[in-house]
PyMOL Python script that loads the backbone (N, CA, C, O; Angstrom):
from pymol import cmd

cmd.read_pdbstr("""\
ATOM      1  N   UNK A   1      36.827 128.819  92.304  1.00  0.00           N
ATOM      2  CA  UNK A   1      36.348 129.628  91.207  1.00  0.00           C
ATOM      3  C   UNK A   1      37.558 130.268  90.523  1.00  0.00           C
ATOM      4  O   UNK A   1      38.368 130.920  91.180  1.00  0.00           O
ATOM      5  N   UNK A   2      37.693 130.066  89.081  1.00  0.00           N
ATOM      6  CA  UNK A   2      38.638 130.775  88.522  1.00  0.00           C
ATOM      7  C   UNK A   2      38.397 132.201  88.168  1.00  0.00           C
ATOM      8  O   UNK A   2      37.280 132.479  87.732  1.00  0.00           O
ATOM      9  N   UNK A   3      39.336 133.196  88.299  1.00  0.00           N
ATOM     10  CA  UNK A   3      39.483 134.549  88.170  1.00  0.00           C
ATOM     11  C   UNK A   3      40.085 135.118  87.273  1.00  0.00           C
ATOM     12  O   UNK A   3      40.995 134.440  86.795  1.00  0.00           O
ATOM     13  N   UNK A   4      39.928 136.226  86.790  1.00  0.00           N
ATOM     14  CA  UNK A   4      41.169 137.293  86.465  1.00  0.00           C
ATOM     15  C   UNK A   4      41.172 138.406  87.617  1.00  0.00           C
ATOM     16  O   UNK A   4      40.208 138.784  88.284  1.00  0.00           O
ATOM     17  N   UNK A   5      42.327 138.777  87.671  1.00  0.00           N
ATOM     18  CA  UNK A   5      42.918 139.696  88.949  1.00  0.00           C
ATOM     19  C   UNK A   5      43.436 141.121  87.979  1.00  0.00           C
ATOM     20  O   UNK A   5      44.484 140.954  87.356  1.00  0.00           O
ATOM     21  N   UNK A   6      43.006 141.970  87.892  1.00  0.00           N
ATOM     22  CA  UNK A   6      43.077 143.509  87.110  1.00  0.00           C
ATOM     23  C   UNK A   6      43.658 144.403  88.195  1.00  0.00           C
ATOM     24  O   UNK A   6      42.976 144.387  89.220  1.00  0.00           O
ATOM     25  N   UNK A   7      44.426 144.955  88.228  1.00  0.00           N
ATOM     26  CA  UNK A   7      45.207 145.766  88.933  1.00  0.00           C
ATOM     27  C   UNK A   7      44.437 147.388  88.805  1.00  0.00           C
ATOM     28  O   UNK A   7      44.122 147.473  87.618  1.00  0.00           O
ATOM     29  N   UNK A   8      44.158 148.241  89.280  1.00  0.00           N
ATOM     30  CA  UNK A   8      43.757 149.480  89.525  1.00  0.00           C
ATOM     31  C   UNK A   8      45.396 150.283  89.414  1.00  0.00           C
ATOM     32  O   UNK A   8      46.545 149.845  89.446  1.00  0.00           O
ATOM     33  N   UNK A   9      44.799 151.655  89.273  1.00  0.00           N
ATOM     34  CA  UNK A   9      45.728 152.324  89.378  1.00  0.00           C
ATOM     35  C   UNK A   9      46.694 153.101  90.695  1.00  0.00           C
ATOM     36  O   UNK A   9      47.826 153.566  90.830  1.00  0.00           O
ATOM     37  N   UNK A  10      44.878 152.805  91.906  1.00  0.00           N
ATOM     38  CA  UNK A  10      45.699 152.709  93.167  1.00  0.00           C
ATOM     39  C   UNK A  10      46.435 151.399  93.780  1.00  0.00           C
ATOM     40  O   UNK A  10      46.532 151.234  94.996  1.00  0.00           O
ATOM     41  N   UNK A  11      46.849 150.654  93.002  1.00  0.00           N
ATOM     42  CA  UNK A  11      46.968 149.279  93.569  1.00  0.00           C
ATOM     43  C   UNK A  11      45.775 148.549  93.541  1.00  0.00           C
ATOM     44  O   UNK A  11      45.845 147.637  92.717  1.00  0.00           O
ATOM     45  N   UNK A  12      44.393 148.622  94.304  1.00  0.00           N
ATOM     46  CA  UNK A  12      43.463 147.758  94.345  1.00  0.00           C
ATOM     47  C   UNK A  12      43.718 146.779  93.171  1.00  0.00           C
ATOM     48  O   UNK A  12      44.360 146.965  92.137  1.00  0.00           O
ATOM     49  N   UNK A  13      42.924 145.490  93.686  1.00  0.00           N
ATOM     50  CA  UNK A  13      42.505 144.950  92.433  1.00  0.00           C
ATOM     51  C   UNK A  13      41.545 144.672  91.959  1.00  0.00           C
ATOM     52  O   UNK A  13      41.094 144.077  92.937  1.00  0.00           O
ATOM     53  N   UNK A  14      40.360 144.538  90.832  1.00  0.00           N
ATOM     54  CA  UNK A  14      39.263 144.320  89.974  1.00  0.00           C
ATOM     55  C   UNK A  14      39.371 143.086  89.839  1.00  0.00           C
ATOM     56  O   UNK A  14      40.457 142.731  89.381  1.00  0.00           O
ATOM     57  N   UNK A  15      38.000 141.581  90.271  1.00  0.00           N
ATOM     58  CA  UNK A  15      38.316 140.139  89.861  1.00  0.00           C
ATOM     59  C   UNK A  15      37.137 140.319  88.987  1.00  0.00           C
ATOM     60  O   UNK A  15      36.070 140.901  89.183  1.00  0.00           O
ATOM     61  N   UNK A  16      37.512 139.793  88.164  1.00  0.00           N
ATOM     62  CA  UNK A  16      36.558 139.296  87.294  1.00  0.00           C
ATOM     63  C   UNK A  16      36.322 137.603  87.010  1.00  0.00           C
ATOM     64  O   UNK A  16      37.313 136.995  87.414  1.00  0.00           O
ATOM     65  N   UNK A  17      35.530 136.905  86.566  1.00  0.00           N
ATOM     66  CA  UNK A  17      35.389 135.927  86.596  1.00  0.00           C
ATOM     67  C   UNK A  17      36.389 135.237  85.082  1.00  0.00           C
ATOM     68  O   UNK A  17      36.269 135.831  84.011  1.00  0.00           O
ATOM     69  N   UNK A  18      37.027 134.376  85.146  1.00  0.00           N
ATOM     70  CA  UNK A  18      38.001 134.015  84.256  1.00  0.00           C
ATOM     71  C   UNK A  18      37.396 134.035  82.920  1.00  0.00           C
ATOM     72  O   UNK A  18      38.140 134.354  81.993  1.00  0.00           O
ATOM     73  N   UNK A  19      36.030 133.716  82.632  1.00  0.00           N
ATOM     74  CA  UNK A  19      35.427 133.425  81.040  1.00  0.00           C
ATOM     75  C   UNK A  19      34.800 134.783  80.866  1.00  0.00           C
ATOM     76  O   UNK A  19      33.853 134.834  80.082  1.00  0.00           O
ATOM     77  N   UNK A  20      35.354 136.430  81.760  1.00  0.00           N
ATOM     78  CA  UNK A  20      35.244 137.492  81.535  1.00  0.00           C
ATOM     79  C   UNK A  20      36.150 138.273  80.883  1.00  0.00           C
ATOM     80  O   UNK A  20      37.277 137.788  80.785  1.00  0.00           O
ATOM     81  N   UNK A  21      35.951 139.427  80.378  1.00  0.00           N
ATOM     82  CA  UNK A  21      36.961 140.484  80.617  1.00  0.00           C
ATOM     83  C   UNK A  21      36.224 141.503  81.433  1.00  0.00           C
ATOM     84  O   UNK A  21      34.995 141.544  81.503  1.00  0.00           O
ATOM     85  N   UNK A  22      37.416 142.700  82.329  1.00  0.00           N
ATOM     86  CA  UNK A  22      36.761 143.517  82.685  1.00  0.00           C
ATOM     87  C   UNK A  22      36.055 144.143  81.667  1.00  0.00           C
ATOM     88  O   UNK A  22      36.623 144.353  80.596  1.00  0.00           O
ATOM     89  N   UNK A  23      34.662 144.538  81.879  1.00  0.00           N
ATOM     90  CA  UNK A  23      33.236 145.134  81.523  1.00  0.00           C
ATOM     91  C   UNK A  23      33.898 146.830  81.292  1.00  0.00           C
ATOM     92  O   UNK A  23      34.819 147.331  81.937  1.00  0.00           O
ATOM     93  N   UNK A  24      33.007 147.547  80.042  1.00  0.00           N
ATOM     94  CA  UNK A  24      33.244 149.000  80.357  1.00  0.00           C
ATOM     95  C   UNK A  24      33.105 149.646  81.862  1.00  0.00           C
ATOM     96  O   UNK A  24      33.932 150.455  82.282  1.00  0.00           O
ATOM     97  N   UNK A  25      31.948 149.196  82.648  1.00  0.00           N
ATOM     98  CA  UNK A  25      31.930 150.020  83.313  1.00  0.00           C
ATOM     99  C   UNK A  25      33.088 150.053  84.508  1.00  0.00           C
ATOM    100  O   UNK A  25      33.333 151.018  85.233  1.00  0.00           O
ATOM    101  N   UNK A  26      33.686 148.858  84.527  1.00  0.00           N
ATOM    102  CA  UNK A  26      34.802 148.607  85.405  1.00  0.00           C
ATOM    103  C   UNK A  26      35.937 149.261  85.101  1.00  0.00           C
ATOM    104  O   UNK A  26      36.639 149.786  85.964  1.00  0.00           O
ATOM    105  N   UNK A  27      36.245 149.280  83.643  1.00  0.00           N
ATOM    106  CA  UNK A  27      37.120 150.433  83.149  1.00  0.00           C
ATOM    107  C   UNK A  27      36.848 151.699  83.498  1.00  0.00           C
ATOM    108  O   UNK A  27      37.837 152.430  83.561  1.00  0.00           O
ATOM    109  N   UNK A  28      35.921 152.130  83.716  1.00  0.00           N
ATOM    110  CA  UNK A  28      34.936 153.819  83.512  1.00  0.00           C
ATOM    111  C   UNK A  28      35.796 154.137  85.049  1.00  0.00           C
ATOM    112  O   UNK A  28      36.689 154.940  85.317  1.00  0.00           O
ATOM    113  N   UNK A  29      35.101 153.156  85.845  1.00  0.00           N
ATOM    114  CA  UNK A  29      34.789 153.733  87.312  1.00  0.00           C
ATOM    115  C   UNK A  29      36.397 153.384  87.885  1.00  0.00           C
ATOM    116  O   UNK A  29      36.879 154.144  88.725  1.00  0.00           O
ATOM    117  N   UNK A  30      37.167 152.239  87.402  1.00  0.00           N
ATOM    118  CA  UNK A  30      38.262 151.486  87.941  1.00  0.00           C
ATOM    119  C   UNK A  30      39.443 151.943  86.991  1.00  0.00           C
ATOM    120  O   UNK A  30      40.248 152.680  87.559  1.00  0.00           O
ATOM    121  N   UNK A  31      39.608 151.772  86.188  1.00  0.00           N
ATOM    122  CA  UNK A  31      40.529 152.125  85.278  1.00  0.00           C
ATOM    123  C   UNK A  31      41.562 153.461  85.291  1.00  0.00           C
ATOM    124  O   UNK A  31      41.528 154.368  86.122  1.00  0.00           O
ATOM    125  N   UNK A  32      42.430 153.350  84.223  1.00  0.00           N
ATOM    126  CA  UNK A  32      43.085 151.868  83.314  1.00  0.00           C
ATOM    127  C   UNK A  32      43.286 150.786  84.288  1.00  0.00           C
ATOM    128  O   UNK A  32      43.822 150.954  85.383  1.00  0.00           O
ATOM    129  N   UNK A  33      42.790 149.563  83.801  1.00  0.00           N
ATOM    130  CA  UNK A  33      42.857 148.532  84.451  1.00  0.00           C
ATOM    131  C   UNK A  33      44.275 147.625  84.114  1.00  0.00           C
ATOM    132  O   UNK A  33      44.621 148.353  83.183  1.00  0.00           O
ATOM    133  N   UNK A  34      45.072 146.862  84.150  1.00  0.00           N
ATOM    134  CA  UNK A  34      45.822 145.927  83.467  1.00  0.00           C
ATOM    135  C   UNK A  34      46.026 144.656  84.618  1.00  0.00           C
ATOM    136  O   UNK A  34      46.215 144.681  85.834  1.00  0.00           O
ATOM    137  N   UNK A  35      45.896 143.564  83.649  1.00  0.00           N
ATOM    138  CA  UNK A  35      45.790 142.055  83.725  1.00  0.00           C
ATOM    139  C   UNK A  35      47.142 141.697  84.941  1.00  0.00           C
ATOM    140  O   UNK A  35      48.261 142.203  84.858  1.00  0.00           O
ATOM    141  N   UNK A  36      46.791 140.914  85.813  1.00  0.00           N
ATOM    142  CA  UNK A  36      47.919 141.037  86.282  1.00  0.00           C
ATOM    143  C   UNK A  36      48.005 139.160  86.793  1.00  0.00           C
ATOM    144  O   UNK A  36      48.891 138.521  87.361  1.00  0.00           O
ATOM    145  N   UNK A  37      46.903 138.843  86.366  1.00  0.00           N
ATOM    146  CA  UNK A  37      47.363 137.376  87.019  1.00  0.00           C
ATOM    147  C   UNK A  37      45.460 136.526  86.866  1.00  0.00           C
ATOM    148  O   UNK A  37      44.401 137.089  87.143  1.00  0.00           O
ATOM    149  N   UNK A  38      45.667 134.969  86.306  1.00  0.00           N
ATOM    150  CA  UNK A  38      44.622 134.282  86.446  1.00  0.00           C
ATOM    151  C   UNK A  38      44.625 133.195  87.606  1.00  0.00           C
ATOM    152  O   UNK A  38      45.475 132.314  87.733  1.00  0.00           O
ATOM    153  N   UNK A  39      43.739 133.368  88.269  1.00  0.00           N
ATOM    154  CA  UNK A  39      44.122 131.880  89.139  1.00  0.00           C
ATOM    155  C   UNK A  39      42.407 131.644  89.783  1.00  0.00           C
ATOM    156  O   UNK A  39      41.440 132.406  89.771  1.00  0.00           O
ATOM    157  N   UNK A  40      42.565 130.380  90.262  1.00  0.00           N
ATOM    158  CA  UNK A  40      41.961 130.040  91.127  1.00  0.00           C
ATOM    159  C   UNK A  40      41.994 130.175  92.669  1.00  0.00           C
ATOM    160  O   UNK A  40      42.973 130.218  93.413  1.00  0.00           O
ATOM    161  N   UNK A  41      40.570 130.235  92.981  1.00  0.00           N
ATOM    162  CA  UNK A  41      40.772 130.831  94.581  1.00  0.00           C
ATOM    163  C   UNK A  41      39.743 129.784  95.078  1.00  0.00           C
ATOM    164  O   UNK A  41      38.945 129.473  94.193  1.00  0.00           O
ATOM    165  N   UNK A  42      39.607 129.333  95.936  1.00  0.00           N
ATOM    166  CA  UNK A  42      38.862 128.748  96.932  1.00  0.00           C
ATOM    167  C   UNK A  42      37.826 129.706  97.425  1.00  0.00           C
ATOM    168  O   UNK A  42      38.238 130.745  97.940  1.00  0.00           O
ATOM    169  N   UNK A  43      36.377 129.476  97.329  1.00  0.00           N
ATOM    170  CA  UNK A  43      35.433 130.463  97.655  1.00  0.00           C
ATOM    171  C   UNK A  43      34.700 129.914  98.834  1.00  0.00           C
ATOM    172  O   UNK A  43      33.746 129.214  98.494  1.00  0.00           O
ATOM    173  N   UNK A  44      34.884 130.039 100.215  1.00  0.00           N
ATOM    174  CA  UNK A  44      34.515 129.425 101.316  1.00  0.00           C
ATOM    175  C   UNK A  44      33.336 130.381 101.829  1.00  0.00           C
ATOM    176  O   UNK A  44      33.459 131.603 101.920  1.00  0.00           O
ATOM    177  N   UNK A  45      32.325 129.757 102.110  1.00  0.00           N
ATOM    178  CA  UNK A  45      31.265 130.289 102.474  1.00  0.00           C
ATOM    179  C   UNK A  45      30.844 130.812 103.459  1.00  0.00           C
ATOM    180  O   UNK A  45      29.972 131.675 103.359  1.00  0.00           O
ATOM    181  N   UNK A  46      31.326 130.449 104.621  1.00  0.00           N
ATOM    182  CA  UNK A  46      32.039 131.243 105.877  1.00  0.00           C
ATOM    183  C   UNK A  46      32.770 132.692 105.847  1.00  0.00           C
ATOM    184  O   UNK A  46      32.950 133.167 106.968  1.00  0.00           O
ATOM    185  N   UNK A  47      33.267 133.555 104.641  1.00  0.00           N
ATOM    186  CA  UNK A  47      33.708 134.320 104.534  1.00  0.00           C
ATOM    187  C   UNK A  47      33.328 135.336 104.363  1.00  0.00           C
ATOM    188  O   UNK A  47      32.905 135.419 103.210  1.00  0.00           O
ATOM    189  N   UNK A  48      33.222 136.292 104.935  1.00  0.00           N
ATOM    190  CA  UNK A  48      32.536 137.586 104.972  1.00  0.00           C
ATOM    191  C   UNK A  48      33.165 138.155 103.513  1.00  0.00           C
ATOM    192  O   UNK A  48      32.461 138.513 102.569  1.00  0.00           O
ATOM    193  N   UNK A  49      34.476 138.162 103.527  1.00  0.00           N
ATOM    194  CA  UNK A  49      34.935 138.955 101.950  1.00  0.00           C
ATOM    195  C   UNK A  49      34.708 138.017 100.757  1.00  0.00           C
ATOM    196  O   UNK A  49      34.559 138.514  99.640  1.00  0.00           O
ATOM    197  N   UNK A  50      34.682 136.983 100.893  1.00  0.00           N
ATOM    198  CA  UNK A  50      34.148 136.260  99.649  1.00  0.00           C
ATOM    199  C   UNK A  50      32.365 136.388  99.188  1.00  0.00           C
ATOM    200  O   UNK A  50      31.910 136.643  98.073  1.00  0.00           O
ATOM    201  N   UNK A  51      31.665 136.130 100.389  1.00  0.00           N
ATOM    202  CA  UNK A  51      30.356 137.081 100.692  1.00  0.00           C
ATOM    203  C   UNK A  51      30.110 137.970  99.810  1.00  0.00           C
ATOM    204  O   UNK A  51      29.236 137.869  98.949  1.00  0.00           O
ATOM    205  N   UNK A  52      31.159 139.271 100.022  1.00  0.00           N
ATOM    206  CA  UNK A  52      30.651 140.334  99.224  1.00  0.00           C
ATOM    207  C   UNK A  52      31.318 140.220  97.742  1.00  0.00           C
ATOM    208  O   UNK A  52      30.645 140.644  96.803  1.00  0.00           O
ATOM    209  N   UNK A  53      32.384 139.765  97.528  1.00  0.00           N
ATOM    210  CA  UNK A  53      32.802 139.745  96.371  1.00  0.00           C
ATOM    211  C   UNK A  53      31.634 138.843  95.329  1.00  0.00           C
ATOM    212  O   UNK A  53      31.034 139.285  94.349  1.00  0.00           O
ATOM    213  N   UNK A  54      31.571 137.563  95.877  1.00  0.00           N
ATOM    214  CA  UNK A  54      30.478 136.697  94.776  1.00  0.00           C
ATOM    215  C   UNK A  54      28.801 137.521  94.658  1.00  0.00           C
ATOM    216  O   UNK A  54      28.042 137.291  93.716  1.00  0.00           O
ATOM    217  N   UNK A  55      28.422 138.595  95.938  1.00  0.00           N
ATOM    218  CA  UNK A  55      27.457 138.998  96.034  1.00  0.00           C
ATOM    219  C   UNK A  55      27.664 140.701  94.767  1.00  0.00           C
ATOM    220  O   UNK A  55      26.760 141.288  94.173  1.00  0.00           O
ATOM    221  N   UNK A  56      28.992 140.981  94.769  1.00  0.00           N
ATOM    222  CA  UNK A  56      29.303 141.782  93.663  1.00  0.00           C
ATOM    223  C   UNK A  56      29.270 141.372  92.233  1.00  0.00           C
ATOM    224  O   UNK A  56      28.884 142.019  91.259  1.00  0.00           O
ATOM    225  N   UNK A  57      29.876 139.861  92.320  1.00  0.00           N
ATOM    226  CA  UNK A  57      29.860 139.455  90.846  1.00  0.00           C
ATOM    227  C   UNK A  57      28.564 139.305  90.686  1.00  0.00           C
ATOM    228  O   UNK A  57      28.409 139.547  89.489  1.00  0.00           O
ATOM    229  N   UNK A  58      27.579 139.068  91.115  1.00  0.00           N
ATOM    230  CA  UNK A  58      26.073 138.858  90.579  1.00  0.00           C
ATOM    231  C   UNK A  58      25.424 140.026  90.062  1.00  0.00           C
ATOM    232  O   UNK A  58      24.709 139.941  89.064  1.00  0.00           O
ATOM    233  N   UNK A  59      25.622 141.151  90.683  1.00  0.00           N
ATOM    234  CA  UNK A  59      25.193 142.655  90.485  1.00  0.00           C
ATOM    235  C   UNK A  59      25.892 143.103  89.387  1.00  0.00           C
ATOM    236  O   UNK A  59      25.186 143.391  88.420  1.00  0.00           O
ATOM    237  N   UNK A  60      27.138 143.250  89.257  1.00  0.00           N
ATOM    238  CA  UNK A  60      28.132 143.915  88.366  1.00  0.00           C
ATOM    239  C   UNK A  60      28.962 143.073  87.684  1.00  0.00           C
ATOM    240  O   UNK A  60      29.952 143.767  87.450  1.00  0.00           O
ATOM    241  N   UNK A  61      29.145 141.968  87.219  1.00  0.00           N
ATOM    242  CA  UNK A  61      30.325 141.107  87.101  1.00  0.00           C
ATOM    243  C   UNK A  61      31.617 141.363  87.329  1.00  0.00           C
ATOM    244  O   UNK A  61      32.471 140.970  86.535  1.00  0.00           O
ATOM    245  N   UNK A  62      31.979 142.163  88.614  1.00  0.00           N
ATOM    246  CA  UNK A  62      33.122 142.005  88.793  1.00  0.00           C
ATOM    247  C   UNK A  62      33.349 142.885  90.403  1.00  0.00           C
ATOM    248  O   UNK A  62      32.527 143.746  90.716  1.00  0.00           O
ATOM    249  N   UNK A  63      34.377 142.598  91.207  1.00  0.00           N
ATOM    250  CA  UNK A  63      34.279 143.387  92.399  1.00  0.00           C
ATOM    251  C   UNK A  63      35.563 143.621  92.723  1.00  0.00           C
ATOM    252  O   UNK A  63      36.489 142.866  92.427  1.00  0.00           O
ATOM    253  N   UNK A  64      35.660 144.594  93.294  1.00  0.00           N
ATOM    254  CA  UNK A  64      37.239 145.469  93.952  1.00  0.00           C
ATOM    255  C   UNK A  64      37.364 144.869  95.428  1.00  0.00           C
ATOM    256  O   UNK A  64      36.476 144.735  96.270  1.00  0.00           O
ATOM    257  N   UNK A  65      38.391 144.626  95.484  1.00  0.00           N
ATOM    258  CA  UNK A  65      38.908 144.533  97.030  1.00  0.00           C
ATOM    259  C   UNK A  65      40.779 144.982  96.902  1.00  0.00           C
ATOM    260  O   UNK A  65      41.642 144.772  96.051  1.00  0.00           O
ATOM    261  N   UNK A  66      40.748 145.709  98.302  1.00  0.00           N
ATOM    262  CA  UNK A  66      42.095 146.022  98.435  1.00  0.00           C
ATOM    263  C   UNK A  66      43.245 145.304  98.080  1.00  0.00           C
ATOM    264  O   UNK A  66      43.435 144.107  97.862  1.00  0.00           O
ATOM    265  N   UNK A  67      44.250 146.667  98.065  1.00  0.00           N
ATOM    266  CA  UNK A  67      45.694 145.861  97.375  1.00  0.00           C
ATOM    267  C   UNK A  67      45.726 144.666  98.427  1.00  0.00           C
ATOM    268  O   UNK A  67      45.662 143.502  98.031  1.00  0.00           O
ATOM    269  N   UNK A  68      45.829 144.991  99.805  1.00  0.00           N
ATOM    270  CA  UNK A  68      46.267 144.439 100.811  1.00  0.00           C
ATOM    271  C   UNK A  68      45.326 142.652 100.679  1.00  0.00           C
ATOM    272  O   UNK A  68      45.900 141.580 100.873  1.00  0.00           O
ATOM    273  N   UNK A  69      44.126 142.773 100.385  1.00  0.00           N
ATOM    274  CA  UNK A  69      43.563 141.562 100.265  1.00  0.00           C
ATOM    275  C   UNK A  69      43.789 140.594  98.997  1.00  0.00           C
ATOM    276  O   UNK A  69      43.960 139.375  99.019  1.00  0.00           O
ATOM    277  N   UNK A  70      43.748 141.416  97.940  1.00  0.00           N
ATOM    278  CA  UNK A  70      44.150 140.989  96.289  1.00  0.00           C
ATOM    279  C   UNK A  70      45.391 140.080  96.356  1.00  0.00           C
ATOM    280  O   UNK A  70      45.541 138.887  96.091  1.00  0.00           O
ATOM    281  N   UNK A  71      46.386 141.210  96.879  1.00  0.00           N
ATOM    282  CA  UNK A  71      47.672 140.391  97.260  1.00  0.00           C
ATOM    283  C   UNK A  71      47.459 138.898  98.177  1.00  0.00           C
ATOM    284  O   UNK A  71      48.056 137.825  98.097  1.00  0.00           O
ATOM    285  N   UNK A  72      46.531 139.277  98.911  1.00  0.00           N
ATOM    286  CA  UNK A  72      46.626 137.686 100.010  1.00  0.00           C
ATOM    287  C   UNK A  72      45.992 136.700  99.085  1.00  0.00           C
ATOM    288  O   UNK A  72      46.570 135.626  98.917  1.00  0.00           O
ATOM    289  N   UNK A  73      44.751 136.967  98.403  1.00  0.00           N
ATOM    290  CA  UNK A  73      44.413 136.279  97.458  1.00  0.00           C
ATOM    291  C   UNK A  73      45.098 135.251  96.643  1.00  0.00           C
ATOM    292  O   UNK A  73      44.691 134.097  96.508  1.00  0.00           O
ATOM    293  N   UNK A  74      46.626 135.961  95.877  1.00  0.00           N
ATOM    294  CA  UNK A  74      47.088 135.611  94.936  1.00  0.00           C
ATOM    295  C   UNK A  74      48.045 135.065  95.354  1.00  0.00           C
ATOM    296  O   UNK A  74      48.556 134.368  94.477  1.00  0.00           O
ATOM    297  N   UNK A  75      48.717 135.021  96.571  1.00  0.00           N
ATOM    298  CA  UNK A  75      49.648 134.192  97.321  1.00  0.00           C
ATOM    299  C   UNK A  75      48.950 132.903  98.034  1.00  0.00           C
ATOM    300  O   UNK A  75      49.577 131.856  98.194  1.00  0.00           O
ATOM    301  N   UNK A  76      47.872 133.035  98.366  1.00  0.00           N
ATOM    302  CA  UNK A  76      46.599 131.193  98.828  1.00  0.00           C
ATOM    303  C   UNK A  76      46.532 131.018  97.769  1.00  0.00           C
ATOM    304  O   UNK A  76      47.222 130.014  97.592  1.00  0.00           O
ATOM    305  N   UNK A  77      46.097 131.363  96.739  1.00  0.00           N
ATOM    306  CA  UNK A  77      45.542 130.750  95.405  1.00  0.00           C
ATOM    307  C   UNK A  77      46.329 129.920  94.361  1.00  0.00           C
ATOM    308  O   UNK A  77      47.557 130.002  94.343  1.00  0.00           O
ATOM    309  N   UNK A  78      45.816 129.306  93.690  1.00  0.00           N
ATOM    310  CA  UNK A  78      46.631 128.783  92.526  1.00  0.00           C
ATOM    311  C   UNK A  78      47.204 129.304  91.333  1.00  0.00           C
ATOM    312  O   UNK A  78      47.085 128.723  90.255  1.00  0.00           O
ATOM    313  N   UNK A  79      47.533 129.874  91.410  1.00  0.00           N
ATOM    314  CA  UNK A  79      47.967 131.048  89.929  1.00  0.00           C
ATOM    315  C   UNK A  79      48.249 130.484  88.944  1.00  0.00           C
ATOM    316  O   UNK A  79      49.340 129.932  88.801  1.00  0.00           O
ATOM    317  N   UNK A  80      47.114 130.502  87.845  1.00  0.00           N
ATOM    318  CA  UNK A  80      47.623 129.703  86.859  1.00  0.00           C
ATOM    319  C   UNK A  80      48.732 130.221  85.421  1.00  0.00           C
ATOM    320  O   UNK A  80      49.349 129.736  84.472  1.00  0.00           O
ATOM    321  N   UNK A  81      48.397 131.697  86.168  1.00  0.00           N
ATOM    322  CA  UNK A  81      49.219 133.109  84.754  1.00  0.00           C
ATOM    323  C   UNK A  81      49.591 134.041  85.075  1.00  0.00           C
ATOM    324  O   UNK A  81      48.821 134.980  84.873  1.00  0.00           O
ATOM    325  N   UNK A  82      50.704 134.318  85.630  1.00  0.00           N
ATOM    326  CA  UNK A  82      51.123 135.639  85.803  1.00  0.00           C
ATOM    327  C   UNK A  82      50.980 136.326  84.770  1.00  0.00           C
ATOM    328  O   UNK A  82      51.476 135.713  83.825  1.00  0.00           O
ATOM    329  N   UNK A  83      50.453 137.517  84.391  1.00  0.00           N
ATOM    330  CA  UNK A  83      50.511 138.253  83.035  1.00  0.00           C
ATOM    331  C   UNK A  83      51.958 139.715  83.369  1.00  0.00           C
ATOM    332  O   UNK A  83      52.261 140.501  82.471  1.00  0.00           O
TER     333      UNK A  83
END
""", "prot")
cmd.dss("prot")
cmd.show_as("cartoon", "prot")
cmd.util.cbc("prot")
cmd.orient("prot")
């Protein structure tokens, strides 16, 4: 699944789905947000954190997970844009 990866101001990061932008309310509650990278990730179904993230994008279009995970994310993944 392709992404955008939005950086928080504590570090976290905001994914949004690539044919998104972050949504107001992701700004409201998350923000200032800034772009920090598009890529593809492998969404394995076995995964408890992918689990909740795709179970977030359905509710909200978009979900937070830690710096610490964001980062692991974007180092497995395919990065197609550093911004």
């Amino acid at each position: 699944m392709d992404f955008k990866a939005y950086r928080r101001p504590d570090g976290a990061y905001v994914l949004v789905p690539d044919c998104l932008v972050a949504s107001r309310d992701a700004q409201a509650r998350h923000g200032p947000l800034v772009l920090v990278a598009r890529f593809d990730a492998p969404c394995p179904a076995e995964d408890p954190v992918w689990n909740r993230v795709l179970g977030d994008l359905d509710r909200q279009s978009y979900a937070v997970v830690r710096r610490e995970t964001g980062e692991q994310l974007l180092r497995l993944a395919t990065v197609s844009e550093l911004v």
